[in-house]
N, C-alpha and C positions, 0 to 999 in steps of 0.2 A: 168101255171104260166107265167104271161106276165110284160114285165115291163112298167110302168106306168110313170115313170119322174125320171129324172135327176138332181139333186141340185149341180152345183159348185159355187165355192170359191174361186180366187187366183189360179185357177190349170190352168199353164203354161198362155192361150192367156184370160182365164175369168178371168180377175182380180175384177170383177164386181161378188155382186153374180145374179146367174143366172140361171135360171129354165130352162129347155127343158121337154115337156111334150110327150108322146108318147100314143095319143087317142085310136090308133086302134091298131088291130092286123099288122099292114104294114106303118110305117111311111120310109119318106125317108127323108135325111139332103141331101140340096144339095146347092151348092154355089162356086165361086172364089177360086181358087189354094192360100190357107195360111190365108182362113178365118177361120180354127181351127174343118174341119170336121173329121180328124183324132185325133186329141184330146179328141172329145167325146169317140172313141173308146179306146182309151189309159186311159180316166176317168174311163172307165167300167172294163176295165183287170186291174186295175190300185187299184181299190175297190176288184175286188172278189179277190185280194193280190198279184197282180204280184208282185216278189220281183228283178226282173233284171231292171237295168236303162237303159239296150243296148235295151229290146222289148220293152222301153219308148219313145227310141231314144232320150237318154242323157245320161251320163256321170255319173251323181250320183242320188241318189236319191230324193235329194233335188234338182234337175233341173224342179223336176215338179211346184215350188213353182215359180210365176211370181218373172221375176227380176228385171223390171223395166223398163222403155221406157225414151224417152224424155220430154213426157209429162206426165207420170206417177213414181212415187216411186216405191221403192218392198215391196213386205210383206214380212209381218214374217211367216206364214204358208199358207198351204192352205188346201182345205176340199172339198170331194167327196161326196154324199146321194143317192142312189139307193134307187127306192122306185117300190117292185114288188108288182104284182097282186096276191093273192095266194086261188084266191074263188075254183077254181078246184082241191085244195088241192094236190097240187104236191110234197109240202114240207112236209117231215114227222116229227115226233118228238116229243120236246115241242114247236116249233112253227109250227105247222099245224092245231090249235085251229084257226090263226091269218089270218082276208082274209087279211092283208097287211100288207108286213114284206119290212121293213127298214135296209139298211145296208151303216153306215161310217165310212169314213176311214179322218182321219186327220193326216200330218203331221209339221213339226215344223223344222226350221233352224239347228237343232241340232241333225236332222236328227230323230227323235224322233215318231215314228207311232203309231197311237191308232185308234183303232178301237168300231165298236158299231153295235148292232143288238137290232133294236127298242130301239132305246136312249139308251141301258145298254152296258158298257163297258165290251167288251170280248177277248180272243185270235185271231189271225190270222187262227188257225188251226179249229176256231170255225166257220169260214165264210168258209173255204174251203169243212169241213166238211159237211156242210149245204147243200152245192151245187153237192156233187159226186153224181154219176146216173144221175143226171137231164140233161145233157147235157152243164151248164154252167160253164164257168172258166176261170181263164186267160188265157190260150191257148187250148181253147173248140173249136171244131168246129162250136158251136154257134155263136160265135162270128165270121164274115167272113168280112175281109176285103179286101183291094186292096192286088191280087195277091193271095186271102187264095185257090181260085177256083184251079191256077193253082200248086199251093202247094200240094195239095189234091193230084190232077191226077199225080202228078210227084213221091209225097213221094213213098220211099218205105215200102215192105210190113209189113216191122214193126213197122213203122212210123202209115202206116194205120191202121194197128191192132188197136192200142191207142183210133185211133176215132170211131172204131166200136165198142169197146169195150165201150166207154162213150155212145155211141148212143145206146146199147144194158142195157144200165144200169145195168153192171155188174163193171164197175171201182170201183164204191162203193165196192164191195164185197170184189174184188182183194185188194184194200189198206187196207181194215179190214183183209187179209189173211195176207195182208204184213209186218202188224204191229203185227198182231198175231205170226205171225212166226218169227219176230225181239223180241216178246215178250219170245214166247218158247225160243230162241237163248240165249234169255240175261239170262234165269231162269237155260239154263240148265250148262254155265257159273258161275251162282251161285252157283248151286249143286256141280259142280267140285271145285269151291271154297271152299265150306261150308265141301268138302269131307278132302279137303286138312288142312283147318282147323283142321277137327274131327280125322283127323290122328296123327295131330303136338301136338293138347289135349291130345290125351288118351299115348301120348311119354310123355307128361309132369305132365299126371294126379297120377304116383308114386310118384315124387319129390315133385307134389303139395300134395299130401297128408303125406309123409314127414315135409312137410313146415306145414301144418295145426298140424298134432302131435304138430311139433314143437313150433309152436303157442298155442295149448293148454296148453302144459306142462308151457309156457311161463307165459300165462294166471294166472295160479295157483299159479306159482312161484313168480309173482306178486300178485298176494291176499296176499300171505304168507310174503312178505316183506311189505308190507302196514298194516298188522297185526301187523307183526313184530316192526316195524317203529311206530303204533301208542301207543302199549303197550313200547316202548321205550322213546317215549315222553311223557308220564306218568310216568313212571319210574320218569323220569328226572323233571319234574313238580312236582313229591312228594318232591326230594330230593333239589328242587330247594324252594319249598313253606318253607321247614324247617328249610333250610336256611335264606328263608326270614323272618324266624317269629326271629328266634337268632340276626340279624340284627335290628328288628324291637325293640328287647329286649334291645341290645346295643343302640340304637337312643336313648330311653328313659331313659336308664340307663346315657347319655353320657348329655343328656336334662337336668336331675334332676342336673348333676356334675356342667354344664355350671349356672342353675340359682342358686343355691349355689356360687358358683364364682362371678355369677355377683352379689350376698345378699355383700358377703365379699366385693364384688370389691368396692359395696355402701359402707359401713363399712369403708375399706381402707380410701377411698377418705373423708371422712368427720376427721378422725384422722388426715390425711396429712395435712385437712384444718387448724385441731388447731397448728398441729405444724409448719406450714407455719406461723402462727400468731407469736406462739415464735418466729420462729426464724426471725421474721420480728422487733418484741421486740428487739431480744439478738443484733441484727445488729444495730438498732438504738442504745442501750445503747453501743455497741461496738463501734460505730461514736463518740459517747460521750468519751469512756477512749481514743479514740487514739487522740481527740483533746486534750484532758488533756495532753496524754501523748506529744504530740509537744510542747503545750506548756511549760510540764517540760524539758523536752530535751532543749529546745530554752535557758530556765532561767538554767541549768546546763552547757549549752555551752558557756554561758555568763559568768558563773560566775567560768569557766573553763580557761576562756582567761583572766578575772579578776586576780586569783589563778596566772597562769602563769608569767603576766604583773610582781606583787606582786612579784615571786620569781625572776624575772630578775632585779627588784628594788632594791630587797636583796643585790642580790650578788654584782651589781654596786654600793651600801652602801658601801659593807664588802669592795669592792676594794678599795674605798676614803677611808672606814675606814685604813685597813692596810697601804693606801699610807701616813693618816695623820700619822700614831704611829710612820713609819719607818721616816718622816720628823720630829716630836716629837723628836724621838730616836738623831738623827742628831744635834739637835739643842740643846738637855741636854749635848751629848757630846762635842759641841762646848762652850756652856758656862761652862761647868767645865774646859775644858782647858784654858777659859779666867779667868776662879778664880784663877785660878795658877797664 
């Protein structure tokens, strides 16, 4: 498996994109202190998933993304492409069909990574996995850069071990034991679990079955009052209909009263009308005697104070009459005393 080219994107000094091809078995980059030759290597550990920013030499992990110059903007992301050789069939799997297998990584200001194997979007642990045995990785001995030589000869022997073991292609193995025996660990975690469960069960499994009688009998008890309840609403629905039919008998009985009532009420009202006539008759000739009657009144009051007048005429008579007798009376005595 050899690699054949490089694609970046925005990562850290290529804000350009930009190819690096790698023809042979032995390319070498070489150039100027901060023309970006360690950058290539940080693109490559950087893809097979390094997840630390300090072996990026930054801060976070969004420092890989260019930030900008004075004559350039920043981006929003940036984007690595490994593109290996894989005719000698080193990769195994389901891509080992593939002589050329593609691997990126993009990420995004929001700190956001995705990854891809031959253009399909996959995990992180699918690129790592890909690569165990082979001698590649973020921190493979394959990769060697300034200072890895003298790292090598200083680490210690347990440090070493790591890369003999990668270079012996047996890392694969170990991490499939590691994960296997995290797998036993977590299962047998479960069983003690699953035990401690099956114990707190079969403590609860009288009461639960307690509780089910009791739900049965419950069950029943309920049939029996929904039986009960609906032959009770029949009941009441007989007694209710026969009711309603005796009401129904009164309506009509109370119907036949009311239009009877209202035959007489016609009846009534057309008698009222004749006697309204009378007594619209009896009021008119009534208008008639009581003007009769004023104007007898009037000619009796007249002939009342007539009457009156008449007897005060009288008695003022009788009085000149008596006053003539007794002047009469006077004057016969006066002349018999002159006959003397």
């Amino acid at each position: 498996m050899r690699l054949k080219k490089i694609k970046l994107a925005g990562f850290k000094s290529f804000v350009d994109p930009t190819s690096i091809p790698f023809p042979g078995d032995m390319t070498a980059i070489v150039g100027p202190n901060g023309c970006g030759k360690s950058n290539v290597i940080d693109a490559v550990r950087w893809v097979l998933g390094e997840s630390s920013a300090k072996n990026l030499r930054g801060d976070a992990m969004t420092d890989v993304i260019f930030n900008g110059s004075s004559a350039r903007k920043a981006v929003g992301q940036c984007s690595v492409e490994l593109v290996f050789d894989n005719s000698s069939g080193r990769i195994t799997g389901e891509y080992a069909k593939y002589n050329e297998l593609s691997i990126k990584r993009v990420v995004t200001r929001d700190a956001v990574s995705t990854y891809y194997l031959n253009a399909s979007k996959c995990r992180r642990r699918d690129v790592t996995d890909l690569f165990l045995g082979t001698g590649l990785g973020p921190r493979s001995y394959a990769i060697i850069e300034q200072g890895m030589i003298s790292r090598l000869i200083e680490s210690k022997p347990q440090e070493l071990r790591v890369f003999i073991e990668e270079a012996a292609g047996i890392s694969k193995y170990k991490e499939r034991r590691r994960e296997t025996e995290n797998r036993i660990r977590h299962t047998q975690d479960n069983l003690e679990r699953l035990e401690d469960v099956r114990s707190e069960l079969g403590r609860q499994l009288d009461k639960l079955q307690r509780q089910a009688a009791a739900a049965r009998r419950y069950k029943t008890l309920k049939t029996q009052e929904r039986q009960l309840k609906a032959e009770l609403a029949a009941i009441r629905w007989l007694k209710q209909d026969d009711q309603l039919q005796k009401l129904q008998q009164q309506q009509e009985q109370v119907k036949n009263d009311i239009e009877a009532l209202t035959a007489k009420q016609r009846g009534d009202e057309a008698g009222i009308e004749k006697y309204r006539v009378a007594a619209q008759e009896n009021k008119l000739a009534l208008d008639t005697l009581q003007q009769s009657l004023f104007t007898v009144s009037a000619a009796i009051s007249r002939l009342e104070q007539s009457a009156q007048h008449n007897q005060q005429r009288r008695q003022q008579i009788q009085q000149e009459l008596s006053a003539l007798e007794a002047q009469l009376a006077r004057l016969d005595e006066t002349q018999s005393q002159l006959a003397i």
